[in-house]
N, C-alpha and C positions, 0 to 999 in steps of 0.2 A: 504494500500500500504506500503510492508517494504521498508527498506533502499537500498536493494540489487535491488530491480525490478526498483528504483528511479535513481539508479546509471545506468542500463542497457539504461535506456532511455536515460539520458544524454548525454552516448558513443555514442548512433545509433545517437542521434541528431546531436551530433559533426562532427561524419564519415561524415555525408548526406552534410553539411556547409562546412566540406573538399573537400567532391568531389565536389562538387557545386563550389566554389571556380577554383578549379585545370579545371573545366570545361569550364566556363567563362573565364579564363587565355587562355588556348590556343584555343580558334575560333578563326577560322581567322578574321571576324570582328573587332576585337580585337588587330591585331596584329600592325598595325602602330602605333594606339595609346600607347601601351605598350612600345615599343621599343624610341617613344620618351622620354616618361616619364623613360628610363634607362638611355638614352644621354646626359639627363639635370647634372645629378654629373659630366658627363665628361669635361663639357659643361664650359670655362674659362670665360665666359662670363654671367651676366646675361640673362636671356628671352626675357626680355623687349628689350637689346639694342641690342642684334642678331636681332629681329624681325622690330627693326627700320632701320637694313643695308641692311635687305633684299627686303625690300621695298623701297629703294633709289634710 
């Protein structure tokens, strides 16, 4: 096996863990749980004490 035909498989490996990736991101499944996990930067507050006032 040369170096060339090592490096070809790499790429194809990578693309495949790309689309893979970009696949799993948008199912809808998927989607509440993502869109929380973006709101948390937004989020002035810790996790913990938002989740202790909403339960008050």
């Amino acid at each position: 096996m040369d170096l060339t035909l090592l490096r070809s498989f790499v790429t194809v490996g990578s693309f495949l863990a790309f689309l893979g990736i970009v696949f799993w991101a948008y199912r809808g499944r998927n989607r509440d749980y993502l869109e929380e996990q973006g709101r948390l930067v937004l989020d002035d507050e810790p996790p913990s004490t938002a989740r202790a006032k909403d339960r008050s």
